[in-house]
C-alpha positions, 0 to 999 in steps of 0.5 A, spaced: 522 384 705 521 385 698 515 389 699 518 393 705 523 396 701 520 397 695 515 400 700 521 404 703 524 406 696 516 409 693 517 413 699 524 416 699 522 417 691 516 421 693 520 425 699 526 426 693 521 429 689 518 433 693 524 436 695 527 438 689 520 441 687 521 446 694 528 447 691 526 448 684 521 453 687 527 456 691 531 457 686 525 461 682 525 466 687 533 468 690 535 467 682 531 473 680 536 472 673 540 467 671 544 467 665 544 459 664 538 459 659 539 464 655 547 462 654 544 456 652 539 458 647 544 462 643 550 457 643 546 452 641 545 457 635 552 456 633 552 452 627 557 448 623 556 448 617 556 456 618 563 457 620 565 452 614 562 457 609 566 463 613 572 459 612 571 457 606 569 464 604 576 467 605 580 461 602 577 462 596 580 469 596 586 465 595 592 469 598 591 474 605 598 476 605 599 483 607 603 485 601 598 482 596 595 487 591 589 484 592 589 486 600 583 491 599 579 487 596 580 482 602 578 488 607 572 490 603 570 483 602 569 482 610 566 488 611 560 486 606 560 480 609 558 484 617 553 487 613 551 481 610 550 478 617 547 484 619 551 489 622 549 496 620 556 499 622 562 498 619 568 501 617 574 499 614 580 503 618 586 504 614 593 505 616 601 504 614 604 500 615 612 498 614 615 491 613 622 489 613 624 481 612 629 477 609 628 470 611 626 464 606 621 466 602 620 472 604 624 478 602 621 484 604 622 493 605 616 496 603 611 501 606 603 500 604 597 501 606 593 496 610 585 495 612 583 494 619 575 492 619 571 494 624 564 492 626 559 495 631 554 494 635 552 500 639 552 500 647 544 501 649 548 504 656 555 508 653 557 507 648 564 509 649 565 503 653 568 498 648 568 490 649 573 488 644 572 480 639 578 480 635 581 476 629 587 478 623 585 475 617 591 475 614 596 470 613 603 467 610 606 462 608 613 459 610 619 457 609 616 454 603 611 457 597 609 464 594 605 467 599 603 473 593 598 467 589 597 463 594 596 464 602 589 460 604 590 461 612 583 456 614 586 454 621 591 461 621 586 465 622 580 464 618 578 460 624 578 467 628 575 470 623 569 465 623 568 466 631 567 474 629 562 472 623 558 467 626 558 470 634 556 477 629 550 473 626 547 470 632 547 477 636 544 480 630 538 474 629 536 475 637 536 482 636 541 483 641 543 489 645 550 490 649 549 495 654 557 497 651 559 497 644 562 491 642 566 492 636 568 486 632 575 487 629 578 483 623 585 485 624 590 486 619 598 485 618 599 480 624 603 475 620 609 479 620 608 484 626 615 483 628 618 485 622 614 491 621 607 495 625 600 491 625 593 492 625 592 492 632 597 496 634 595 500 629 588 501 633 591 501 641 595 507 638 590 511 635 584 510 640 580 516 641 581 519 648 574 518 650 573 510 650 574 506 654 576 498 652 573 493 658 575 487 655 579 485 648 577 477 646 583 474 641 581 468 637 587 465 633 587 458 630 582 455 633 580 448 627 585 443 629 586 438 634 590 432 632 586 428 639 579 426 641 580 429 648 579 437 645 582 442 649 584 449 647 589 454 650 586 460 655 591 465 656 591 468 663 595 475 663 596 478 669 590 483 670 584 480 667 584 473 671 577 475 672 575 474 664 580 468 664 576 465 670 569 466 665 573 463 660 575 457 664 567 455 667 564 457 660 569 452 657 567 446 662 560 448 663 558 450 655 562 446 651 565 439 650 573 442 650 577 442 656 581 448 658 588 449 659 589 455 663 596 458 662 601 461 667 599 467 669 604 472 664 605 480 663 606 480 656 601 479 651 602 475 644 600 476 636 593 481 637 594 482 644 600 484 645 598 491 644 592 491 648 595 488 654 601 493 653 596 498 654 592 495 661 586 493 657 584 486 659 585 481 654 584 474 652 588 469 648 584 463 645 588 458 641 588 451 640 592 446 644 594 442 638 600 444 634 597 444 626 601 441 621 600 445 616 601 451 619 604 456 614 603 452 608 599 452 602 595 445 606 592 450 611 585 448 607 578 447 610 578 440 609 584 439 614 579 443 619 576 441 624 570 444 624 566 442 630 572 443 634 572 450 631 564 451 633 565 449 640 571 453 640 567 459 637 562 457 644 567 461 649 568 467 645 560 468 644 558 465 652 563 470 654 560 476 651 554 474 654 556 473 661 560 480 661 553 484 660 551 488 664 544 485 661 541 480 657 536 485 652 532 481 647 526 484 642 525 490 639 525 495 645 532 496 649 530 502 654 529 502 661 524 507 665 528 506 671 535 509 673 540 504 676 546 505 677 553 501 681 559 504 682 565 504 683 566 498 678 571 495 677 571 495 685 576 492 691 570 490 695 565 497 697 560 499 691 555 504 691 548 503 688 543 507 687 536 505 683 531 511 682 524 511 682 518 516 681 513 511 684 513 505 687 516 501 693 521 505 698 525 499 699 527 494 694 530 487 695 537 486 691 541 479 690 548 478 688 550 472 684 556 469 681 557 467 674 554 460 676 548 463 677 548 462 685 547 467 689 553 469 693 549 476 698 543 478 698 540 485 701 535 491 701 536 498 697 532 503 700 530 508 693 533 514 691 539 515 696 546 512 695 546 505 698 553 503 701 555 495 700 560 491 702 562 485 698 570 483 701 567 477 704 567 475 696 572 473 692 575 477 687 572 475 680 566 478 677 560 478 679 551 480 678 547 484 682 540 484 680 534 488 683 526 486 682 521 491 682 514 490 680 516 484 676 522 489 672 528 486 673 535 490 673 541 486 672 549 489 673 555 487 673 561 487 678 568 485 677 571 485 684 578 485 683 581 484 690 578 481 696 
Protein backbone atom coordinates (compact mmCIF):
# COMPACT_ATOMS: atom_id res chain seq x y z
CA UNK A 1 0.00 0.00 0.00
CA UNK A 2 3.18 2.20 0.83
CA UNK A 3 4.40 1.79 -2.68
CA UNK A 4 1.26 2.38 -4.35
CA UNK A 5 1.16 5.56 -2.93
CA UNK A 6 4.29 6.56 -3.25
CA UNK A 7 3.75 5.56 -6.70
CA UNK A 8 0.52 7.90 -6.83
CA UNK A 9 2.25 10.96 -5.12
CA UNK A 10 5.73 10.81 -7.98
CA UNK A 11 3.11 10.91 -10.47
CA UNK A 12 0.77 13.63 -9.15
CA UNK A 13 4.39 15.47 -8.52
CA UNK A 14 5.55 14.83 -12.16
CA UNK A 15 1.87 16.12 -13.60
CA UNK A 16 2.11 19.22 -10.87
CA UNK A 17 5.21 19.98 -12.57
CA UNK A 18 4.44 19.90 -15.80
CA UNK A 19 1.50 21.86 -15.50
CA UNK A 20 2.97 24.91 -13.96
CA UNK A 21 5.63 24.56 -16.80
CA UNK A 22 2.61 24.95 -19.30
CA UNK A 23 1.41 27.79 -16.93
CA UNK A 24 4.62 29.29 -16.88
CA UNK A 25 5.10 29.29 -20.46
CA UNK A 26 1.43 30.72 -20.77
CA UNK A 27 2.02 33.26 -18.94
CA UNK A 28 5.17 34.09 -20.83
CA UNK A 29 3.17 34.54 -23.60
CA UNK A 30 -0.47 36.48 -22.62
CA UNK A 31 1.73 39.09 -20.08
CA UNK A 32 3.88 40.73 -22.62
CA UNK A 33 5.14 43.16 -19.65
CA UNK A 34 4.81 42.49 -16.18
CA UNK A 35 5.78 45.05 -13.93
CA UNK A 36 6.61 42.60 -10.51
CA UNK A 37 10.34 41.99 -11.72
CA UNK A 38 11.36 45.44 -12.20
CA UNK A 39 9.44 46.75 -8.96
CA UNK A 40 11.14 44.22 -7.32
CA UNK A 41 14.80 45.24 -8.49
CA UNK A 42 14.54 48.70 -7.48
CA UNK A 43 12.69 48.47 -3.99
CA UNK A 44 14.94 45.77 -3.17
CA UNK A 45 17.50 48.98 -3.54
CA UNK A 46 16.22 50.74 -0.74
CA UNK A 47 18.75 50.73 1.79
CA UNK A 48 18.61 51.54 5.38
CA UNK A 49 21.50 52.80 6.21
CA UNK A 50 20.83 55.69 3.35
CA UNK A 51 17.83 56.92 4.52
CA UNK A 52 19.72 57.01 8.22
CA UNK A 53 22.22 59.31 6.59
CA UNK A 54 19.49 61.60 5.04
CA UNK A 55 17.81 62.19 8.26
CA UNK A 56 20.90 62.29 10.01
CA UNK A 57 21.85 65.06 7.23
CA UNK A 58 19.08 67.22 8.16
CA UNK A 59 19.19 66.96 11.84
CA UNK A 60 22.63 68.03 11.81
CA UNK A 61 21.27 71.27 10.61
CA UNK A 62 20.04 71.62 14.12
CA UNK A 63 16.79 73.89 13.53
CA UNK A 64 14.44 73.75 10.26
CA UNK A 65 11.94 76.43 11.68
CA UNK A 66 10.88 78.48 9.16
CA UNK A 67 11.49 81.64 10.93
CA UNK A 68 15.07 80.52 11.48
CA UNK A 69 17.76 82.63 9.78
CA UNK A 70 19.32 79.69 8.97
CA UNK A 71 16.21 78.68 6.46
CA UNK A 72 18.16 79.39 3.15
CA UNK A 73 21.22 77.60 4.05
CA UNK A 74 18.58 74.61 5.12
CA UNK A 75 17.04 74.72 1.10
CA UNK A 76 20.67 75.25 -0.60
CA UNK A 77 21.68 72.10 1.50
CA UNK A 78 18.93 70.13 -0.12
CA UNK A 79 19.12 71.22 -3.19
CA UNK A 80 23.16 70.13 -3.42
CA UNK A 81 22.03 67.02 -2.06
CA UNK A 82 19.56 66.14 -5.38
CA UNK A 83 22.51 67.21 -7.35
CA UNK A 84 24.47 64.83 -5.12
CA UNK A 85 22.06 61.88 -5.87
CA UNK A 86 22.06 62.71 -9.32
CA UNK A 87 19.36 65.22 -10.33
CA UNK A 88 20.45 67.68 -13.12
CA UNK A 89 17.47 69.84 -12.14
CA UNK A 90 16.96 71.54 -9.72
CA UNK A 91 15.86 74.80 -8.41
CA UNK A 92 14.95 76.41 -5.44
CA UNK A 93 11.45 78.48 -5.56
CA UNK A 94 11.12 81.31 -3.26
CA UNK A 95 8.19 82.87 -2.10
CA UNK A 96 6.68 85.11 0.95
CA UNK A 97 5.14 83.89 3.19
CA UNK A 98 3.27 85.83 6.55
CA UNK A 99 2.88 84.08 10.12
CA UNK A 100 0.77 85.19 12.61
CA UNK A 101 0.89 83.01 15.98
CA UNK A 102 0.96 83.46 19.73
CA UNK A 103 0.68 80.14 21.43
CA UNK A 104 3.01 78.62 23.97
CA UNK A 105 6.43 79.08 22.64
CA UNK A 106 5.68 80.74 19.68
CA UNK A 107 4.98 84.32 19.13
CA UNK A 108 4.96 85.41 15.92
CA UNK A 109 3.91 88.23 13.09
CA UNK A 110 6.35 88.44 10.35
CA UNK A 111 6.63 88.67 6.77
CA UNK A 112 9.78 86.39 5.33
CA UNK A 113 11.27 84.68 2.62
CA UNK A 114 10.62 80.87 2.46
CA UNK A 115 12.36 78.05 -0.12
CA UNK A 116 10.59 75.61 -1.82
CA UNK A 117 13.36 72.83 -3.45
CA UNK A 118 12.28 71.13 -6.67
CA UNK A 119 13.96 68.58 -8.26
CA UNK A 120 13.23 67.14 -11.71
CA UNK A 121 13.29 64.32 -13.79
CA UNK A 122 12.00 65.49 -17.44
CA UNK A 123 9.25 63.41 -19.07
CA UNK A 124 10.45 61.42 -22.28
CA UNK A 125 6.64 61.81 -23.48
CA UNK A 126 5.60 65.50 -22.14
CA UNK A 127 7.20 66.85 -20.10
CA UNK A 128 4.49 69.35 -19.08
CA UNK A 129 2.49 66.10 -17.43
CA UNK A 130 3.88 66.35 -13.78
CA UNK A 131 3.66 63.63 -11.24
CA UNK A 132 4.23 65.20 -7.74
CA UNK A 133 6.46 63.21 -4.63
CA UNK A 134 6.52 65.41 -1.94
CA UNK A 135 7.94 66.46 1.84
CA UNK A 136 8.17 69.87 4.00
CA UNK A 137 11.33 69.94 5.52
CA UNK A 138 10.62 72.23 8.09
CA UNK A 139 9.81 71.67 11.32
CA UNK A 140 8.88 73.10 15.06
CA UNK A 141 9.09 72.64 18.14
CA UNK A 142 6.06 72.96 20.97
CA UNK A 143 4.87 73.87 23.44
CA UNK A 144 8.19 73.38 25.03
CA UNK A 145 11.91 74.59 23.88
CA UNK A 146 13.41 77.22 21.52
CA UNK A 147 12.58 76.23 17.95
CA UNK A 148 15.13 79.20 16.49
CA UNK A 149 18.17 76.91 17.97
CA UNK A 150 16.94 73.76 17.90
CA UNK A 151 14.38 71.96 15.96
CA UNK A 152 15.60 68.69 14.67
CA UNK A 153 12.33 66.91 13.05
CA UNK A 154 14.01 63.11 12.38
CA UNK A 155 10.50 61.71 12.26
CA UNK A 156 8.64 65.04 11.42
CA UNK A 157 9.71 65.23 8.25
CA UNK A 158 13.04 64.29 7.77
CA UNK A 159 11.46 60.65 7.28
CA UNK A 160 9.73 62.44 4.08
CA UNK A 161 12.39 64.16 2.95
CA UNK A 162 14.59 60.60 3.00
CA UNK A 163 11.68 59.12 0.60
CA UNK A 164 12.33 61.92 -1.95
CA UNK A 165 16.63 61.32 -1.41
CA UNK A 166 16.65 57.62 -1.52
CA UNK A 167 13.43 57.05 -4.40
CA UNK A 168 15.68 60.06 -6.31
CA UNK A 169 18.71 58.08 -5.76
CA UNK A 170 17.53 54.60 -7.07
CA UNK A 171 15.70 56.06 -10.35
CA UNK A 172 18.87 58.22 -11.11
CA UNK A 173 21.14 54.91 -10.60
CA UNK A 174 18.96 52.70 -12.83
CA UNK A 175 19.02 55.41 -15.25
CA UNK A 176 15.36 55.81 -15.29
CA UNK A 177 13.29 57.72 -17.59
CA UNK A 178 9.60 58.66 -16.46
CA UNK A 179 7.51 59.17 -19.58
CA UNK A 180 6.00 62.55 -17.33
CA UNK A 181 8.12 64.74 -15.29
CA UNK A 182 8.52 63.72 -11.82
CA UNK A 183 9.04 66.47 -9.60
CA UNK A 184 10.28 65.85 -6.08
CA UNK A 185 9.30 68.72 -3.73
CA UNK A 186 11.05 69.61 -0.41
CA UNK A 187 8.25 71.76 0.73
CA UNK A 188 8.71 74.66 3.20
CA UNK A 189 6.58 76.29 5.85
CA UNK A 190 4.39 73.62 6.46
CA UNK A 191 4.39 73.47 10.32
CA UNK A 192 2.61 76.87 10.86
CA UNK A 193 0.47 76.70 7.68
CA UNK A 194 -2.71 77.48 9.74
CA UNK A 195 -1.27 80.59 10.94
CA UNK A 196 -0.10 82.01 7.81
CA UNK A 197 0.96 80.56 3.77
CA UNK A 198 2.95 77.20 2.92
CA UNK A 199 5.18 76.02 0.63
CA UNK A 200 2.73 73.89 -1.10
CA UNK A 201 0.20 76.42 -1.39
CA UNK A 202 2.75 78.63 -2.64
CA UNK A 203 3.35 76.00 -5.69
CA UNK A 204 -0.66 74.89 -6.50
CA UNK A 205 -1.23 78.75 -6.92
CA UNK A 206 1.54 79.48 -8.96
CA UNK A 207 1.35 76.47 -11.50
CA UNK A 208 2.04 77.61 -14.98
CA UNK A 209 -0.94 77.39 -17.37
CA UNK A 210 0.42 74.68 -19.32
CA UNK A 211 0.95 71.69 -16.74
CA UNK A 212 -0.79 69.58 -15.89
CA UNK A 213 -0.40 67.52 -12.40
CA UNK A 214 -1.43 63.84 -12.57
CA UNK A 215 -0.85 62.72 -9.36
CA UNK A 216 0.69 64.39 -5.97
CA UNK A 217 2.28 61.49 -3.22
CA UNK A 218 2.75 63.21 0.54
CA UNK A 219 5.15 61.68 2.86
CA UNK A 220 4.99 63.08 6.47
CA UNK A 221 6.32 61.19 9.47
CA UNK A 222 7.14 58.12 8.09
CA UNK A 223 9.85 56.46 11.12
CA UNK A 224 7.90 55.52 14.20
CA UNK A 225 6.02 52.56 15.32
CA UNK A 226 5.60 51.59 18.71
CA UNK A 227 4.15 47.98 17.59
CA UNK A 228 5.90 44.80 15.75
CA UNK A 229 2.74 44.54 13.75
CA UNK A 230 3.71 47.86 11.42
CA UNK A 231 1.04 49.54 9.67
CA UNK A 232 0.88 52.95 7.81
CA UNK A 233 -2.05 55.20 7.24
CA UNK A 234 -2.96 55.71 3.33
CA UNK A 235 -5.32 58.62 2.66
CA UNK A 236 -8.14 58.03 0.30
CA UNK A 237 -9.45 61.42 -1.10
CA UNK A 238 -12.40 61.18 -3.20
CA UNK A 239 -11.36 61.43 -6.64
CA UNK A 240 -7.91 59.60 -6.48
CA UNK A 241 -9.03 56.04 -5.08
CA UNK A 242 -7.44 54.95 -8.00
CA UNK A 243 -3.88 55.87 -6.70
CA UNK A 244 -5.20 54.71 -2.95
CA UNK A 245 -5.88 51.41 -4.42
CA UNK A 246 -2.22 51.21 -6.09
CA UNK A 247 -0.94 52.06 -2.59
CA UNK A 248 -3.02 49.65 -1.10
CA UNK A 249 -1.71 46.43 -3.24
CA UNK A 250 1.91 47.86 -3.44
CA UNK A 251 1.86 47.96 0.30
CA UNK A 252 0.78 44.14 1.04
CA UNK A 253 2.49 42.62 -2.13
CA UNK A 254 5.97 44.72 -1.68
CA UNK A 255 6.28 45.52 1.68
CA UNK A 256 6.21 44.22 5.32
CA UNK A 257 3.66 46.97 6.48
CA UNK A 258 -0.02 46.48 6.46
CA UNK A 259 -2.11 49.51 5.13
CA UNK A 260 -4.92 51.03 6.90
CA UNK A 261 -7.10 52.92 4.18
CA UNK A 262 -8.82 55.93 5.44
CA UNK A 263 -12.65 56.96 4.87
CA UNK A 264 -12.83 58.17 2.03
CA UNK A 265 -12.49 62.38 2.51
CA UNK A 266 -12.81 65.77 0.43
CA UNK A 267 -10.71 67.60 2.27
CA UNK A 268 -6.94 67.25 2.26
CA UNK A 269 -4.58 67.87 5.05
CA UNK A 270 -0.71 69.37 5.55
CA UNK A 271 0.89 69.45 1.79
CA UNK A 272 -2.07 67.96 0.35
CA UNK A 273 -4.32 70.35 1.06
CA UNK A 274 -3.76 72.65 -1.52
CA UNK A 275 -3.40 69.95 -4.56
CA UNK A 276 -6.64 68.28 -3.53
CA UNK A 277 -8.35 71.57 -3.19
CA UNK A 278 -6.99 72.12 -6.76
CA UNK A 279 -8.67 68.55 -8.11
CA UNK A 280 -5.44 66.91 -8.41
CA UNK A 281 -5.20 63.43 -7.30
CA UNK A 282 -3.36 63.02 -4.01
CA UNK A 283 -2.06 60.75 -1.52
CA UNK A 284 -1.37 61.08 2.05
CA UNK A 285 1.48 58.46 3.55
CA UNK A 286 1.72 58.51 7.53
CA UNK A 287 2.41 56.48 10.32
CA UNK A 288 -0.28 54.86 12.17
CA UNK A 289 1.49 54.99 15.49
CA UNK A 290 1.42 58.40 17.40
CA UNK A 291 5.53 59.25 18.05
CA UNK A 292 5.96 60.57 21.48
CA UNK A 293 8.39 62.98 20.52
CA UNK A 294 6.43 64.71 18.29
CA UNK A 295 7.42 68.48 18.24
CA UNK A 296 10.02 67.93 20.83
CA UNK A 297 13.88 68.38 20.76
CA UNK A 298 13.78 64.16 21.04
CA UNK A 299 12.68 63.95 17.40
CA UNK A 300 16.20 62.42 16.71
CA UNK A 301 17.39 59.72 14.63
CA UNK A 302 17.84 57.31 17.33
CA UNK A 303 14.28 57.38 18.25
CA UNK A 304 13.54 56.15 14.51
CA UNK A 305 12.61 53.28 13.25
CA UNK A 306 14.61 52.93 10.35
CA UNK A 307 13.68 49.94 8.43
CA UNK A 308 10.21 51.09 9.19
CA UNK A 309 10.90 54.17 7.27
CA UNK A 310 12.78 52.02 4.45
CA UNK A 311 9.85 49.78 3.99
CA UNK A 312 7.54 52.81 4.19
CA UNK A 313 9.58 54.62 1.83
CA UNK A 314 8.77 51.39 -0.51
CA UNK A 315 5.17 52.66 -1.27
CA UNK A 316 6.34 56.09 -2.51
CA UNK A 317 9.03 54.31 -5.09
CA UNK A 318 6.61 51.29 -6.09
CA UNK A 319 4.00 53.53 -6.77
CA UNK A 320 5.92 55.70 -9.13
CA UNK A 321 6.93 52.92 -10.97
CA UNK A 322 3.42 51.35 -11.17
CA UNK A 323 1.72 54.77 -12.81
CA UNK A 324 4.40 54.88 -15.61
CA UNK A 325 3.51 54.56 -18.60
CA UNK A 326 6.42 52.51 -19.06
CA UNK A 327 9.54 51.17 -17.49
CA UNK A 328 12.66 52.67 -20.03
CA UNK A 329 15.97 51.68 -18.33
CA UNK A 330 19.99 52.20 -20.07
CA UNK A 331 20.90 54.88 -22.19
CA UNK A 332 18.39 55.40 -24.82
CA UNK A 333 14.73 56.41 -24.31
CA UNK A 334 13.42 57.02 -27.77
CA UNK A 335 10.88 54.94 -29.54
CA UNK A 336 10.60 54.51 -33.29
CA UNK A 337 6.74 53.88 -33.22
CA UNK A 338 3.72 56.21 -32.48
CA UNK A 339 1.39 54.85 -29.87
CA UNK A 340 -0.99 56.50 -28.62
CA UNK A 341 -4.33 56.01 -26.33
CA UNK A 342 -7.05 58.33 -25.57
CA UNK A 343 -8.95 59.81 -23.96
CA UNK A 344 -7.34 58.64 -20.54
CA UNK A 345 -8.40 58.93 -17.90
CA UNK A 346 -11.29 57.20 -19.37
CA UNK A 347 -15.21 56.18 -18.24
CA UNK A 348 -14.64 53.10 -20.32
CA UNK A 349 -14.30 53.96 -24.30
CA UNK A 350 -10.48 54.49 -25.52
CA UNK A 351 -8.89 55.12 -28.72
CA UNK A 352 -5.60 53.81 -29.72
CA UNK A 353 -3.66 54.23 -32.49
CA UNK A 354 -0.11 52.56 -33.29
CA UNK A 355 1.53 53.72 -36.53
CA UNK A 356 3.88 51.77 -38.41
CA UNK A 357 5.83 52.61 -41.44
CA UNK A 358 6.53 48.71 -42.16
CA UNK A 359 5.50 45.54 -40.69
CA UNK A 360 2.36 43.73 -39.88
CA UNK A 361 -1.24 45.48 -40.33
CA UNK A 362 -2.81 43.75 -37.27
CA UNK A 363 -1.07 43.40 -34.16
CA UNK A 364 -2.15 41.62 -31.04
CA UNK A 365 -2.82 44.11 -27.80
CA UNK A 366 -3.43 42.76 -23.85
CA UNK A 367 -4.71 44.88 -21.21
CA UNK A 368 -3.51 43.92 -17.48
CA UNK A 369 -4.41 45.04 -14.07
CA UNK A 370 -1.76 46.07 -11.88
CA UNK A 371 -1.15 42.50 -10.67
CA UNK A 372 0.32 42.00 -13.90
CA UNK A 373 -3.07 39.68 -15.14
CA UNK A 374 -4.33 40.33 -18.02
CA UNK A 375 -7.97 41.20 -17.71
CA UNK A 376 -8.90 41.89 -21.96
CA UNK A 377 -7.20 40.77 -24.74
CA UNK A 378 -7.54 41.99 -28.77
CA UNK A 379 -6.20 43.10 -32.38
CA UNK A 380 -5.34 46.90 -33.27
CA UNK A 381 -5.32 46.98 -36.76
CA UNK A 382 -2.08 49.86 -37.77
CA UNK A 383 -2.41 53.28 -38.76
CA UNK A 384 -6.18 53.86 -38.27
CA UNK A 385 -7.92 54.79 -34.97
CA UNK A 386 -9.30 51.67 -33.03
CA UNK A 387 -12.21 51.90 -30.92
CA UNK A 388 -12.10 49.82 -27.56
CA UNK A 389 -14.69 49.28 -24.96
CA UNK A 390 -13.36 48.37 -21.59
CA UNK A 391 -16.93 48.78 -19.23
CA UNK A 392 -16.80 45.40 -18.26
CA UNK A 393 -13.80 46.27 -16.10
CA UNK A 394 -13.70 47.83 -13.07
CA UNK A 395 -12.90 51.14 -12.46
CA UNK A 396 -9.01 51.68 -11.46
CA UNK A 397 -5.78 51.67 -13.36
CA UNK A 398 -4.96 49.63 -15.81
CA UNK A 399 -1.92 48.69 -18.59
CA UNK A 400 -2.44 48.25 -22.35
CA UNK A 401 0.51 46.80 -23.79
CA UNK A 402 1.22 45.77 -27.85
CA UNK A 403 4.18 43.64 -28.92
CA UNK A 404 5.52 44.01 -32.72
CA UNK A 405 8.44 42.09 -33.68
CA UNK A 406 9.72 41.72 -29.91
CA UNK A 407 9.32 46.04 -29.29
CA UNK A 408 7.08 46.18 -26.64
CA UNK A 409 4.74 49.49 -26.11
CA UNK A 410 3.05 49.81 -22.76
CA UNK A 411 0.47 52.68 -21.49
CA UNK A 412 -1.40 53.27 -18.77
CA UNK A 413 -5.27 53.49 -18.40
CA UNK A 414 -7.18 54.95 -15.40
CA UNK A 415 -10.65 54.02 -15.52
CA UNK A 416 -12.48 56.05 -13.49
CA UNK A 417 -16.04 54.52 -13.61
CA UNK A 418 -17.67 51.60 -14.98
Amino acid sequence: MRKISCYFMIIITAICFTFSGIMVKANQHLNVYNPDSIIHQYLNQVNTDSVEAYIQFLQDMETRFLIAPNRKDNAESIQQKFYDLGIEQVRIDSFQCATQIDYANLHFDTITWQYNVIASLPGISNSNIHWIVGAHYDDVVAPNGDPMILAPGADDNASGVAALFESARILCQNQFYPVHTIDFIAFAAEELMHYGNSGAQSFVDSLPSEATIELMINNDMIAHTSSNDWEIKLSNYVGAEWLTNIAEQLTYQYTDIDPVVAAPSTEGSADCKYFVEAGIPSIYFMEKDFNPFYHSNNDLVENCDLNYCAEAIKITLGTLLQVNDSIITGSSAQAENHFSVYPNPTTGLLNVEFNLNSGNREIKYFITNIQGQVVQTGFLYVNVVNTIQINSLNRGLYFISTENKGEIKRSKIILTKN
